[in-house]
VEXPA-46343 format. One record per residue (C-alpha): residue in one letter; x, y, z. Coordinates in Angstrom, 3 decimals. Example, Ala and Ser with C-alpha at 12.3 -4.5 7.8 and 13.67 -1.06 7.14 Angstrom:
2
NODE  res        px        py        pz
NODE    A    12.300    -4.500     7.800
NODE    S    13.670    -1.060     7.140
END
This chain:
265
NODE  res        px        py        pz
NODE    X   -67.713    99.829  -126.183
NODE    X   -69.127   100.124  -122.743
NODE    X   -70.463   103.423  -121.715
NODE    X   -71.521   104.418  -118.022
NODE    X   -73.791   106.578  -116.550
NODE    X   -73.231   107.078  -112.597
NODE    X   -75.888   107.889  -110.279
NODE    X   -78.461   107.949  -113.166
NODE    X   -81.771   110.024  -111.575
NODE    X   -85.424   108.668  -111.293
NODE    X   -88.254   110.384  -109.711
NODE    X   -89.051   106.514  -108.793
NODE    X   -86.311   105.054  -107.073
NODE    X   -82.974   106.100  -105.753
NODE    X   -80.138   106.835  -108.489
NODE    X   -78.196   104.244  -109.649
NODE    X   -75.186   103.275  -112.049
NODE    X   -76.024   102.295  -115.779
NODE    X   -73.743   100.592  -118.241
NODE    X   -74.573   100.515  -121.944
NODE    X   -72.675    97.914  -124.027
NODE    X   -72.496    99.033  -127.511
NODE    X   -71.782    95.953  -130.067
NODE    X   -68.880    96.193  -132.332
NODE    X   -70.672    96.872  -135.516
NODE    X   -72.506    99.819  -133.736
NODE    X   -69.625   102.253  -134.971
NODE    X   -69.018   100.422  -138.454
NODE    X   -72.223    99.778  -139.571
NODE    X   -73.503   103.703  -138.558
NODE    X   -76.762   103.406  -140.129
NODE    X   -78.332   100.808  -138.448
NODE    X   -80.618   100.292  -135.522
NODE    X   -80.035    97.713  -132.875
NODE    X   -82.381    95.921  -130.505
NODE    X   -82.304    96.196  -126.921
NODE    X   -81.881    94.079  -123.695
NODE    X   -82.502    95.145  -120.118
NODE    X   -80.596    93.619  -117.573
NODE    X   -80.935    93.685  -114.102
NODE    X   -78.145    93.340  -111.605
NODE    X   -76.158    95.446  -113.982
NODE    X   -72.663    95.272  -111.661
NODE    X   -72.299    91.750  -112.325
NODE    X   -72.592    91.829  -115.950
NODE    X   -69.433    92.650  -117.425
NODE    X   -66.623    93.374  -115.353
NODE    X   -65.335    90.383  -112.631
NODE    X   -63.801    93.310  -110.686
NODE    X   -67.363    95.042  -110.147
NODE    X   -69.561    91.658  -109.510
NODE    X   -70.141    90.691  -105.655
NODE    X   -68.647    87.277  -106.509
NODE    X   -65.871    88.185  -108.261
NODE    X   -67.083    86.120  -111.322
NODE    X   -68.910    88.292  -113.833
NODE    X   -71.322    87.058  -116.478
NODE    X   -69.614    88.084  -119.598
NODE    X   -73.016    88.668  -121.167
NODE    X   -71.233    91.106  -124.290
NODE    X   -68.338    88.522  -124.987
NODE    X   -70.835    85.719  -125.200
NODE    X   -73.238    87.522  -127.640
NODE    X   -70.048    88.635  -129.565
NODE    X   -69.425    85.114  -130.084
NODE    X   -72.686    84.629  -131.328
NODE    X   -72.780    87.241  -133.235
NODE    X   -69.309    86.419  -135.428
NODE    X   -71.273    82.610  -135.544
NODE    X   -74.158    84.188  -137.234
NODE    X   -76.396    82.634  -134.262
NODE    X   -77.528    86.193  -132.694
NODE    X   -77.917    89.462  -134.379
NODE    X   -75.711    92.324  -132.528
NODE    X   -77.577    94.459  -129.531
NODE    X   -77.283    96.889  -127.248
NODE    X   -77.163    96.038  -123.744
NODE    X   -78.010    97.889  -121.106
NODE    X   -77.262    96.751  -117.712
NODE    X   -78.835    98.667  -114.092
NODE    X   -77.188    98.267  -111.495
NODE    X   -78.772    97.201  -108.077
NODE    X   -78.660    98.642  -105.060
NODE    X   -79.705    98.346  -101.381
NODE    X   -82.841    98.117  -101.978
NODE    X   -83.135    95.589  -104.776
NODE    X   -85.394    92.689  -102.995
NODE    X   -87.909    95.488  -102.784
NODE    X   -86.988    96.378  -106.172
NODE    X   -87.027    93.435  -107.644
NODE    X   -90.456    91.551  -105.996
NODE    X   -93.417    92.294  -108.323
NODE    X   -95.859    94.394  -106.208
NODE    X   -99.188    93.119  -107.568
NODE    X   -98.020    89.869  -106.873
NODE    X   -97.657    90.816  -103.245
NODE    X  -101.136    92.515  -103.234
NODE    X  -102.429    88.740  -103.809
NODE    X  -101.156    87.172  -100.825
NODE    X  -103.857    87.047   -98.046
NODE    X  -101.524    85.468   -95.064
NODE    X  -100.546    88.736   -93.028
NODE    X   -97.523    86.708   -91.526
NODE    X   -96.722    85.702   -94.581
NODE    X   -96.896    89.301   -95.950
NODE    X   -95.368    90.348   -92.035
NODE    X   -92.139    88.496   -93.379
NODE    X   -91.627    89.373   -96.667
NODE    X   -91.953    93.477   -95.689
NODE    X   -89.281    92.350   -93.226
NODE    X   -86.850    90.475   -95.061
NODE    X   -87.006    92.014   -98.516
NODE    X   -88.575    95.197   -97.916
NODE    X   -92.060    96.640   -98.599
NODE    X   -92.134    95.791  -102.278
NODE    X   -91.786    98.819  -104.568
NODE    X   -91.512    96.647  -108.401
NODE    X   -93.664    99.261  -109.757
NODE    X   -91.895   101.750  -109.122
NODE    X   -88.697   100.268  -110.530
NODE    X   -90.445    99.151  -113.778
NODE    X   -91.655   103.321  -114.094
NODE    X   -87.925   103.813  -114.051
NODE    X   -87.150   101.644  -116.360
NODE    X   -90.069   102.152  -118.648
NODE    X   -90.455   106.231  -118.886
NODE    X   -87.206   107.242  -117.693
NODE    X   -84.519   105.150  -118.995
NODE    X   -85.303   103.794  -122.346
NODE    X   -86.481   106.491  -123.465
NODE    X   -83.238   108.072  -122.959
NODE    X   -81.437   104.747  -124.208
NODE    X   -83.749   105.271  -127.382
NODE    X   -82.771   108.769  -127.575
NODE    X   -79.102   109.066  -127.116
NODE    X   -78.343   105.392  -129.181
NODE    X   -79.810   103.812  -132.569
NODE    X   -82.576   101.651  -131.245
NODE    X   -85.202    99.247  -132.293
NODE    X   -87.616   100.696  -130.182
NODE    X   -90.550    98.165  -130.583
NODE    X   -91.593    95.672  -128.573
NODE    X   -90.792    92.804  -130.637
NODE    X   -86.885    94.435  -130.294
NODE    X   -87.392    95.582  -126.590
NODE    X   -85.977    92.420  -124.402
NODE    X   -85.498    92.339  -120.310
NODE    X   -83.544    90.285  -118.408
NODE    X   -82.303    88.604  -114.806
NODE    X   -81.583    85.905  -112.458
NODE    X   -83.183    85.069  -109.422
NODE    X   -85.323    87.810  -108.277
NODE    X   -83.953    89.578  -111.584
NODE    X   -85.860    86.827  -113.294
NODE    X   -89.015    87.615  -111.560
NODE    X   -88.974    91.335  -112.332
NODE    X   -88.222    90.838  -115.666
NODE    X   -91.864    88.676  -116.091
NODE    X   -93.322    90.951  -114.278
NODE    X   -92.052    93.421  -116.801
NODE    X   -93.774    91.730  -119.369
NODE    X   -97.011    91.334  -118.102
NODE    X   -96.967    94.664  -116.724
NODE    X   -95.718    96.368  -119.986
NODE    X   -96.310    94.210  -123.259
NODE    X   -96.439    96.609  -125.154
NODE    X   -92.805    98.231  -124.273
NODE    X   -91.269    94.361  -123.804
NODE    X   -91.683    91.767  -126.584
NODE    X   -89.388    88.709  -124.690
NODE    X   -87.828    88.049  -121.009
NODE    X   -85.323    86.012  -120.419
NODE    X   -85.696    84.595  -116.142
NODE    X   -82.829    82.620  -115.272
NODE    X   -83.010    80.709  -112.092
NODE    X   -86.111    82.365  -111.701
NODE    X   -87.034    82.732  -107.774
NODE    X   -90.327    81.534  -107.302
NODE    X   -90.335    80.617  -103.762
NODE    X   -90.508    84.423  -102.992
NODE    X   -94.267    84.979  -101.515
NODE    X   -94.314    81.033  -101.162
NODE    X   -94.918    80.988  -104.853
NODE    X   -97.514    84.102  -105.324
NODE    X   -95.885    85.291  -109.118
NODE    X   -97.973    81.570  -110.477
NODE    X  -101.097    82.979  -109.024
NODE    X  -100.392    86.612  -110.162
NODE    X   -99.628    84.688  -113.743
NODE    X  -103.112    83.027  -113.963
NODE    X  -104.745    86.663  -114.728
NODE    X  -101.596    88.826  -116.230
NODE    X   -99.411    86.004  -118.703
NODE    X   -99.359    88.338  -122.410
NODE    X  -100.385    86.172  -125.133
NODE    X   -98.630    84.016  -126.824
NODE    X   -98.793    84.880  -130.622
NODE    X   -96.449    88.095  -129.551
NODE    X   -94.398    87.490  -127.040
NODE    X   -91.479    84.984  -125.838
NODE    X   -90.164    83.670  -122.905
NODE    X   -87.420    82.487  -121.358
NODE    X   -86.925    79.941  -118.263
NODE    X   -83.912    77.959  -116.831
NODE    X   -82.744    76.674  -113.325
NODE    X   -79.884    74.378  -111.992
NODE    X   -80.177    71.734  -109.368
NODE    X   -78.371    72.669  -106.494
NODE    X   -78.235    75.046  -103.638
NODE    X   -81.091    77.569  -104.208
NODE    X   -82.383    76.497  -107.907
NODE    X   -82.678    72.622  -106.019
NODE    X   -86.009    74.181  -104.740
NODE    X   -87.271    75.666  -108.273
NODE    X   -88.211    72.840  -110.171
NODE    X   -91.949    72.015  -108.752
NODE    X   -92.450    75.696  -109.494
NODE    X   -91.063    76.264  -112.881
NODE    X   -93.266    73.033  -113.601
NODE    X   -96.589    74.620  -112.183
NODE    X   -95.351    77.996  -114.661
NODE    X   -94.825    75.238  -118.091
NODE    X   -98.174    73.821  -117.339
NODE    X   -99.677    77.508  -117.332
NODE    X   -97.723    78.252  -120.634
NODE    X   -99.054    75.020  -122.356
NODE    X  -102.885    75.999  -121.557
NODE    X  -102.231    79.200  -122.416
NODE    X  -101.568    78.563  -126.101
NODE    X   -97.610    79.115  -125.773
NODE    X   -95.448    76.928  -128.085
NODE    X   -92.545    75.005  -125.972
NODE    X   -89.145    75.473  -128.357
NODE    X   -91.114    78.055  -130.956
NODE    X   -92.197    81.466  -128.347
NODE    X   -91.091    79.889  -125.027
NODE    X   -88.000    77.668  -123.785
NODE    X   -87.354    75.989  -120.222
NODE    X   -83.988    74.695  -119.915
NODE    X   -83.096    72.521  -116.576
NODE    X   -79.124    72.201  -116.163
NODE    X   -78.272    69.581  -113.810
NODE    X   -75.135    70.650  -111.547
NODE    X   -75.701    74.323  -111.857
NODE    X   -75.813    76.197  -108.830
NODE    X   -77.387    79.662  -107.843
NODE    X   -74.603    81.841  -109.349
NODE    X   -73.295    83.926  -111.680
NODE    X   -70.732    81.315  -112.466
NODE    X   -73.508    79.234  -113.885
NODE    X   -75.149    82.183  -115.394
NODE    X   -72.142    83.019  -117.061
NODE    X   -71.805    79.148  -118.288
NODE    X   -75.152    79.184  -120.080
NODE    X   -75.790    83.078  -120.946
NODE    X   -75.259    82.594  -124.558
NODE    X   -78.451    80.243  -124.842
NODE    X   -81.055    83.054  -123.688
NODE    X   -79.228    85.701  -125.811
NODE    X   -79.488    83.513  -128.648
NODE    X   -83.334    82.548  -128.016
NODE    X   -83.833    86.744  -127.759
NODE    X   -81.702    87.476  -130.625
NODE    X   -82.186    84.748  -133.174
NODE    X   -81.774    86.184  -136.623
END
């Protein structure tokens, strides 16, 4: 069941459309609570007909499947739609506060927008889950509070994490951009990564067109995970998919393995 709100208000950011995916045992099994995902780039989630590229990620038919394969337990998902401003949106602002090259700065102000990610993560965080928690049966504890995206989705949603730990137990970051600020999110990383013994992450990137470029970065972030006392295949997972390009066709390939990672049972 797939409920939407239009134009949903924030005092932080302009208004925006929000679907919430209910599983199918939400109406059956009435007392029970559900954990939550966050998804960015909420248009391209579930409906082909709604997604830029025509090709939608399917994200509630592939944790269905997972679900009926006892591999995931059922969730709600809520996805938030972008809007024009979502490279502002979606760059993590103390990130940006790091860099020291003014024409480096100069060019991400003009290509992506002065960076407002705090702003976005205050709508997120004190407007809409709590009325996600209020109006639906939620876990509402970290260790059942998940965000996730692709791309620059992927970045907000770490930034999420470190921001808010307490609010976000896991992120999944698919095709993570890191070449945005020429790599800045590592060095932001090096002071803000949550620690390891309660929280999980996420990480995955494809080969060609934009993810070709990825790889020396993700790297740099594995290294930081290892010294950091994170446990590759036990609280954190990189997955590298040769032939996958920067899409939500390969998104939609490989969803089910971060939604089983979040939602192991």
């Amino acid at each position: 069941m797939l409920h939407t709100y239009p134009s949903f208000p924030s005092r932080y950011v302009p208004p925006r459309t929000v679907h919430v995916y209910l599983p199918r045992l939400y109406s059956t099994h009435t007392n029970q609570s559900f954990p939550v995902i966050y998804l960015h780039d909420g248009q391209n989630l579930f409906d082909p007909a709604t997604s830029f590229s025509g090709v939608d990620w399917a994200v509630h038919e592939a944790l269905e499947k997972l679900v009926q394969h006892g591999r995931a337990q059922p969730a709600i998902l809520v996805g938030i739609c972008n809007t024009p401003q979502r490279r502002a949106e979606y760059f993590p602002q103390k990130a940006f506060a790091l860099l020291i090259n003014d024409a480096l700065r100069a060019h991400i102000i003009s290509n992506y927008g002065s960076p407002c990610g705090d702003r976005y993560l205050q709508f997120i965080v004190t407007e809409l889950k709590p009325f996600i928690d209020s109006s639906y049966r939620t876990l509402p504890d970290p260790a059942h509070t998940a965000i996730m995206g692709s791309s620059m989705g992927g970045l907000i949603s770490l930034y999420a994490l470190c921001e808010y730990p307490l609010v976000f137990g896991s992120a999944a970051c698919l095709s993570t951009h890191w070449p945005a600020g020429d790599g800045v999110m590592i060095h932001y990383l090096q002071s803000a990564l949550p620690k390891p013994h309660s929280h999980r992450l996420y990480f995955d990137h494809g080969t060609e067109t934009l993810d070709a470029s990825y790889d020396l970065f993700q790297r740099q972030v594995d290294n930081l995970l290892r010294t950091r006392g994170y446990l590759e295949g036990k609280n954190w997972i990189t997955r590298r998919f040769p032939g996958h390009e920067h899409s939500e066709r390969a998104w939609r390939s490989r969803v089910h393995i971060p939604l089983e990672f979040l939602l192991h049972p």
